[in-house]
C-alpha positions in Angstrom: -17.5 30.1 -17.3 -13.6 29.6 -16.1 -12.6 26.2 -17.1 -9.4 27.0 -16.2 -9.7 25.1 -12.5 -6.9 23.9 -10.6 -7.6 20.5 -8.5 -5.7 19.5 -5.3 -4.2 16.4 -5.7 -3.1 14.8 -2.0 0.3 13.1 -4.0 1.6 16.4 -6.2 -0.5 19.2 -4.7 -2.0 21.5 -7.1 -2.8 20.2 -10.6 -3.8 23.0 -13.3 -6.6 22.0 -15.8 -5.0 23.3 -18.9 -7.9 23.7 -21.2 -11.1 24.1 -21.6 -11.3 20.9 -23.9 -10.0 19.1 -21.1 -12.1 20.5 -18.9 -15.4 19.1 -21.0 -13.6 15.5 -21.4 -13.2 15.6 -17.8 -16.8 16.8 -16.6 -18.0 14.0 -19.8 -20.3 11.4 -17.5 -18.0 8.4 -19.3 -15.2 9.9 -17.4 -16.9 11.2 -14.2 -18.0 7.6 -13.5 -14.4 7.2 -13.2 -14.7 8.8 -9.5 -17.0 5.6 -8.5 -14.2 2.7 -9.2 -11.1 2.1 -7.4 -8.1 2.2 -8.9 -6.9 -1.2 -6.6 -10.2 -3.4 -6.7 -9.8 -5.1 -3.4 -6.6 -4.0 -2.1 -8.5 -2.0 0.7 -9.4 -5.7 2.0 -5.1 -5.6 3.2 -4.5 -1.8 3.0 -7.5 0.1 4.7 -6.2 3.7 2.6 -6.2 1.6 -0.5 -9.3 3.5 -1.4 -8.4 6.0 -4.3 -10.0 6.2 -7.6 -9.1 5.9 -11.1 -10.3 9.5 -11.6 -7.6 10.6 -9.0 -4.9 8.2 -11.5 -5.8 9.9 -14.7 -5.4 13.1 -12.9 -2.1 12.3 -12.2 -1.0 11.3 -14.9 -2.2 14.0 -17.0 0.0 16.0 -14.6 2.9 14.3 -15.2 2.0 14.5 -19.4 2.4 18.4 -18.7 6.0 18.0 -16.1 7.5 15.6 -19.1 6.6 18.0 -22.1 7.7 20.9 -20.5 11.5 18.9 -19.8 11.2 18.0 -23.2 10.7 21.0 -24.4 13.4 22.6 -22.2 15.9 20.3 -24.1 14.7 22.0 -27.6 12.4 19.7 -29.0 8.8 20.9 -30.9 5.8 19.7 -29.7 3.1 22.4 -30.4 0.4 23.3 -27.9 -1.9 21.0 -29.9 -0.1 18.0 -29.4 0.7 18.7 -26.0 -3.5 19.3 -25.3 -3.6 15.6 -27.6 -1.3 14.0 -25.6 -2.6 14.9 -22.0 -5.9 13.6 -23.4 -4.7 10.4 -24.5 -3.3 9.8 -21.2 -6.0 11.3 -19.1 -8.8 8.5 -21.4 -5.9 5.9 -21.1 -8.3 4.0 -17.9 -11.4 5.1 -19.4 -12.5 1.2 -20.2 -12.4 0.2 -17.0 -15.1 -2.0 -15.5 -16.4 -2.3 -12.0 -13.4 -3.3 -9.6 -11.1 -3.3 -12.3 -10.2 -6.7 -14.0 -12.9 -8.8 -11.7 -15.8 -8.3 -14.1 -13.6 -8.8 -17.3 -13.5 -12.7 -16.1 -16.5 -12.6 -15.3 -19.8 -10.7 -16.9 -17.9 -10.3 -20.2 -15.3 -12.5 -21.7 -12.4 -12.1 -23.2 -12.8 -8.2 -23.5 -9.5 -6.0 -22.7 -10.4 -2.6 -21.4 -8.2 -1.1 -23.4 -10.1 -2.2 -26.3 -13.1 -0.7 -24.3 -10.9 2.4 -24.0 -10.7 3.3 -27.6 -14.2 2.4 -28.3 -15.2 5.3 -25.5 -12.3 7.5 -26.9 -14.3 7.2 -30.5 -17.3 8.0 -28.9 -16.3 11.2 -27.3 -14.3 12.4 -30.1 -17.4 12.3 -32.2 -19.5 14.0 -29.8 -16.6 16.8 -29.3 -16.7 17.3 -33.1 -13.7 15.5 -34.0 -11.3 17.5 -31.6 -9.7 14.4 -30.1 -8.3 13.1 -33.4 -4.5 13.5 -32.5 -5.1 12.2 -29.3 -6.8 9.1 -30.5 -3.5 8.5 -32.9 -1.3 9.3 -29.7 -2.9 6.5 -27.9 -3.0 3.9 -30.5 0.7 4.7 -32.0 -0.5 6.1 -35.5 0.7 9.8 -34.9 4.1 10.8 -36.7 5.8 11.6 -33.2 6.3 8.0 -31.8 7.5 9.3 -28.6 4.4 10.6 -27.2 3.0 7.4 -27.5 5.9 6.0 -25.4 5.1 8.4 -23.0 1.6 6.9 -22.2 2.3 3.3 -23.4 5.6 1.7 -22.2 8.1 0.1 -20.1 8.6 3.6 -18.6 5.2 5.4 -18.9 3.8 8.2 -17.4 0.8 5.6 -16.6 3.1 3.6 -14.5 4.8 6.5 -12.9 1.6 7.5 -11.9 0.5 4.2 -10.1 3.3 3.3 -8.5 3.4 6.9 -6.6 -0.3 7.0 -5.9 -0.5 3.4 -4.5 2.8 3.4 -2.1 1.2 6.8 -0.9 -2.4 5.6 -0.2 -1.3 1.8 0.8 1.4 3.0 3.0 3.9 0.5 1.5 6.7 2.7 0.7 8.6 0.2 -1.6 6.8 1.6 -4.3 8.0 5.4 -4.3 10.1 6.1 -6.7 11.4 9.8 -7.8 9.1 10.1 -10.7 10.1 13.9 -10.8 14.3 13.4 -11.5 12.9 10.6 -14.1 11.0 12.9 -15.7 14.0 15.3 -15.7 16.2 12.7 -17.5 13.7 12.3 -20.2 15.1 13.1 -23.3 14.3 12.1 -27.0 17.1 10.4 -29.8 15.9 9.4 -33.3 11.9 10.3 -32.1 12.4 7.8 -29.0 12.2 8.2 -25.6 15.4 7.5 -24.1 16.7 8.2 -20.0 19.7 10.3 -20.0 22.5 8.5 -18.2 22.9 10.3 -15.0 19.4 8.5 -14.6 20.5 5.2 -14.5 19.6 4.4 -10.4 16.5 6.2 -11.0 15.4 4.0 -13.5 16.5 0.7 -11.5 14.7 2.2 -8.1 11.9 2.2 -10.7 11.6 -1.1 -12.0 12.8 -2.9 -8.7 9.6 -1.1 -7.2 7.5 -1.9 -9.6 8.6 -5.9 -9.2 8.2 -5.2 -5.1 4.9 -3.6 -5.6 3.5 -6.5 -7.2 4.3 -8.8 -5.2 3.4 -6.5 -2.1 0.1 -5.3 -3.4 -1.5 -5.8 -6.3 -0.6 -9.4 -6.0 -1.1 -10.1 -2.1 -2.8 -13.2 -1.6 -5.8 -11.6 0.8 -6.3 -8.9 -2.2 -6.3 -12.0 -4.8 -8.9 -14.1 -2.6 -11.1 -11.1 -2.6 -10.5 -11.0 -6.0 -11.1 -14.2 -6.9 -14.8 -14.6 -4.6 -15.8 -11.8 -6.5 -15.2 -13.6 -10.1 -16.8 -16.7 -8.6 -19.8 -15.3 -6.7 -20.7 -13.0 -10.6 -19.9 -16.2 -12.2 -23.1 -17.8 -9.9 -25.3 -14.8 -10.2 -24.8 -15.4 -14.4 -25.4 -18.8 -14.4 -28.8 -18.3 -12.1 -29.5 -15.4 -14.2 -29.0 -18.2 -17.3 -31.6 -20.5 -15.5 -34.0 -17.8 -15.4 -33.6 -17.2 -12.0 -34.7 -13.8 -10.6 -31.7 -11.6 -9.0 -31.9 -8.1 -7.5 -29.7 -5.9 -10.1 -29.6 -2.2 -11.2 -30.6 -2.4 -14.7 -27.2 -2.6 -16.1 -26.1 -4.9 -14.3 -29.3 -7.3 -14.9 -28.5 -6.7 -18.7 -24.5 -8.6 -18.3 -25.8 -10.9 -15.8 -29.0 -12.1 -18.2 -26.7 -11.6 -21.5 -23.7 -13.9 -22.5 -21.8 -10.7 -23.8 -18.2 -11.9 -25.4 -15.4 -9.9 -27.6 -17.2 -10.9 -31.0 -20.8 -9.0 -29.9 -19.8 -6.4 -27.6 -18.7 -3.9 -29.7 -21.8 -4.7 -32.3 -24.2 -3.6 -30.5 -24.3 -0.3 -28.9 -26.6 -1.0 -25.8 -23.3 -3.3 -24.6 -21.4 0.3 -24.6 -24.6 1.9 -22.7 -24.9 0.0 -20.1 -21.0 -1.0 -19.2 -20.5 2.9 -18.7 -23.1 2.9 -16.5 -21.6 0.4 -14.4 -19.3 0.9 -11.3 -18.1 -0.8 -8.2 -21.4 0.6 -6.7 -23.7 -1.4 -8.5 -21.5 -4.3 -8.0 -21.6 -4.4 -4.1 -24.9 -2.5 -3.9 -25.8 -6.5 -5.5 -23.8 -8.4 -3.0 -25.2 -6.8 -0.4 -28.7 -7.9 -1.1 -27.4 -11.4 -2.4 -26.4 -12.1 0.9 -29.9 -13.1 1.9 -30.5 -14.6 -1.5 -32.2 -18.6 -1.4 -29.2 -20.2 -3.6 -26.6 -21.5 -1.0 -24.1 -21.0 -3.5 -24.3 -17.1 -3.9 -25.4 -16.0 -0.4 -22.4 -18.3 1.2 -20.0 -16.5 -1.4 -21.6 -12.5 -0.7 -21.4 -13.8 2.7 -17.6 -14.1 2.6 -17.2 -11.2 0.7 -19.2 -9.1 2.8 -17.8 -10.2 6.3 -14.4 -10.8 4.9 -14.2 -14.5 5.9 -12.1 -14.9 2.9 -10.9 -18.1 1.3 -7.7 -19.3 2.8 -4.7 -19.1 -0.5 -1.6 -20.9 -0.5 1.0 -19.6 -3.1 3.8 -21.5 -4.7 6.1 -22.6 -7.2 4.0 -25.6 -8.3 0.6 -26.3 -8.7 -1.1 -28.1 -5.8 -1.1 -32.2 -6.4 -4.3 -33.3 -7.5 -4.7 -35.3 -4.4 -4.4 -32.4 -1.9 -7.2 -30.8 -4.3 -9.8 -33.6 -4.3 -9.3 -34.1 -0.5 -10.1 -30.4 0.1 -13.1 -30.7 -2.3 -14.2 -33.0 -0.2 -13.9 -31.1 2.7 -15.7 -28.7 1.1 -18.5 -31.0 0.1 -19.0 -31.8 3.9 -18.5 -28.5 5.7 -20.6 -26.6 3.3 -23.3 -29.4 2.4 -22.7 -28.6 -1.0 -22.2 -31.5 -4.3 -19.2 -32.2 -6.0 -20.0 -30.2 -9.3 -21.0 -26.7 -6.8 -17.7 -27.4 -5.1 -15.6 -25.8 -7.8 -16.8 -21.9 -6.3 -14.5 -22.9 -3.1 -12.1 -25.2 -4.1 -9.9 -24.3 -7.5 -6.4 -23.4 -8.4 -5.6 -20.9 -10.6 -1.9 -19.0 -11.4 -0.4 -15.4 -11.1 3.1 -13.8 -13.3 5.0 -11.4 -12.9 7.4 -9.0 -14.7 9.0 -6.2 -13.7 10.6 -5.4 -17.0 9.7 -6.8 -20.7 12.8 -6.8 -22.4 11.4 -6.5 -26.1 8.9 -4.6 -26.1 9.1 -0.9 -25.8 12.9 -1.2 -24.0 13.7 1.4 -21.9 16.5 2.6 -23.3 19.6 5.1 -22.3 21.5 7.9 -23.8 25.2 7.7 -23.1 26.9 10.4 -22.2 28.9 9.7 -25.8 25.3 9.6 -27.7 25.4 5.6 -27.7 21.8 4.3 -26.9 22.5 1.0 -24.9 19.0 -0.8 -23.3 19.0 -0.6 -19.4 19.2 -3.8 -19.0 22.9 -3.9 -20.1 24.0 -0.6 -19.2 23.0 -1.1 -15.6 25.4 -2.6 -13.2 22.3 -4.0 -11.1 22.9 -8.0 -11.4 19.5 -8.5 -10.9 17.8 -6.5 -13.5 18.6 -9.2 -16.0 16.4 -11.4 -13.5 13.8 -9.0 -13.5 13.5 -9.9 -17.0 11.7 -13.1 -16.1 8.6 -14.1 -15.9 8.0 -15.3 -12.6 4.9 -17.6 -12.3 3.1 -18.8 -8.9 0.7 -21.0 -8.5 -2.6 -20.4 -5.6 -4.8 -22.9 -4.6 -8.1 -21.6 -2.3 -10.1 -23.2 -0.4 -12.5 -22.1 2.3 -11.3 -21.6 6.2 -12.4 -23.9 8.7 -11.4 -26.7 6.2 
């Protein structure tokens, strides 16, 4: 059989599979169920093309493993055909802990799990059913192998990971703040003392990159529509758990009945192996497949919330720079009480304040750093002439109340 395939990719045209061991890890079911969650959760609720997968990312980024190796070797440094087939695997399992609408079920069915974690627990499993032949990429992506720039390549300020999203979702949202010209970045890439570094003709590049990145956020993956959605999803799984806690019958696929009936946290999940079972057979389908039916359910609580959901009668979120005054949040509780004949302890589901960050660039860890033209290696941050990329170094935190419409 010709495992050589090449796959059209709408944002870089043709991608080549380059092996045949990449071709298994790709037709692997833990990786095809990739094709069944979206890469932006709920962001389809705002942008109706928001609609891509995190099958079509890890393509993508794979593709871009290949572009930067090839630069890299253009510029006379080794990597051998094994590490580059290591490293396009690392990147291409980076996503492959994902759960159901991305982060939503990680606040929600299990606690205090990160999907990277999830990610290399996968990445174990596969390599043992391939027979050991993902070794070197399992070192890539957890920093253990000798070359320390591969790793920087798939986990970074500058990342291939990151290059990859920030092209995809500007082309499939429409919001062209995020494009940046991933393919001259990729051309500066060089390596100094076995780290990345930029070359300094791509200084602008690099600032286009991180200012998009700050405007994307705040554009995108942190609209307030695409955080309400977000947030009645956490609350209405939070209400099908605790039913499911007071023995209450809810219509589920299997897998899903097994998170909602078990409390699953980071200390048992990786114990047992049925935890790992039934996550990777989760996906956003089972998810709304469930809300769908909740709708008509008899707890007031969850059909009101799927209800929402499901017509997009979203809550209402105000964002700011302070945290709403406890006054304001107790009158609209009580609103809440009265409009939805609901008590005081079932009006936390509509009423609740939460808070959202943002950082374009994390001076500290992992800087992106530059190669001057006299072989000095200065960070970006003080070899750009941008005034504002030292305030992209800041953590900027908002504050969102919700609350129901109608209120």
């Amino acid at each position: 059989m010709n495992k050589k395939k090449i796959i059209n990719d709408p944002v870089y045209g043709f991608i080549s599979i380059p092996s045949e061991l990449v071709y298994d890890v790709i037709s692997h079911p833990y990786f095809q169920r990739l094709r069944y969650i979206k890469q932006l959760g709920m962001t389809h609720l705002v942008y109706p093309g928001a609609l891509h997968t995190r099958f079509h990312h890890a393509l993508g980024a794979m593709h871009l493993m290949g572009l930067a190796i090839e630069v890299l070797r253009s510029k006379d440094h080794i990597i051998t055909e094994g590490e580059e087939e290591a490293a396009m695997l690392a990147i291409l399992l980076h996503d492959i802990g994902h759960g159901p609408f991305s982060h939503a079920l990680e606040h929600s069915l299990v606690t205090g799990i990160r999907h990277e974690d999830i990610s290399a627990k996968l990445m174990d499993d596969l390599n043992h059913h391939f027979d050991g032949k993902l070794t070197h990429a399992i070192e890539i992506f957890n920093g253990t192998y000798p070359k320390k720039f591969l790793y920087q390549l798939i986990s970074g300020q500058l990342d291939l990971d990151r290059m990859d999203y920030l092209n995809r979702d500007s082309f499939f949202t429409g919001v062209s703040e995020g494009v940046i010209s991933f393919d001259r970045i990729i051309k500066m890439l060089n390596i100094f003392d076995d780290n990345l570094v930029i070359e300094e003709k791509g200084i602008y590049s690099i600032e286009k990159f991180l200012i998009a990145r700050r405007l994307m956020y705040w554009q995108v993956y942190l609209h307030k529509t695409v955080i309400s959605g977000e947030m009645i999803l956490v609350k209405l799984l939070e209400r099908a758990k605790e039913l499911s806690a007071a023995g209450e019958s809810l219509f589920a696929s299997p897998s899903l009945s097994y998170f909602l009936s078990n409390n699953i946290s980071e200390l048992n999940f990786f114990s047992n192996h049925f935890n790992l079972e039934h996550f990777t057979n989760l996906d956003d389908q089972d998810i709304y497949a469930a809300v769908k039916v909740w709708v008509k359910h008899p707890d007031k609580i969850l059909s009101t919330l799927c209800r929402m959901l499901t017509s997009r009668n979203l809550y209402k979120v105000e964002m700011g720079n302070a945290m709403a005054e406890t006054d304001r949040v107790a009158f609209l509780k009580d609103a809440a009480i009265h409009l939805l004949d609901i008590s005081p302890e079932e009006a936390r589901y509509f009423v609740f304040t939460s808070a959202i960050q943002n950082r374009a660039y994390n001076a500290g860890v992992g800087n992106i750093k530059i190669l001057m033209k006299n072989n000095d290696i200065v960070d970006i941050a003080k070899a750009s002439d941008l005034s504002n990329l030292e305030s992209l170094q800041k953590t900027v935190e908002k504050y969102i109340l919700c609350y129901p419409r109608g209120i």
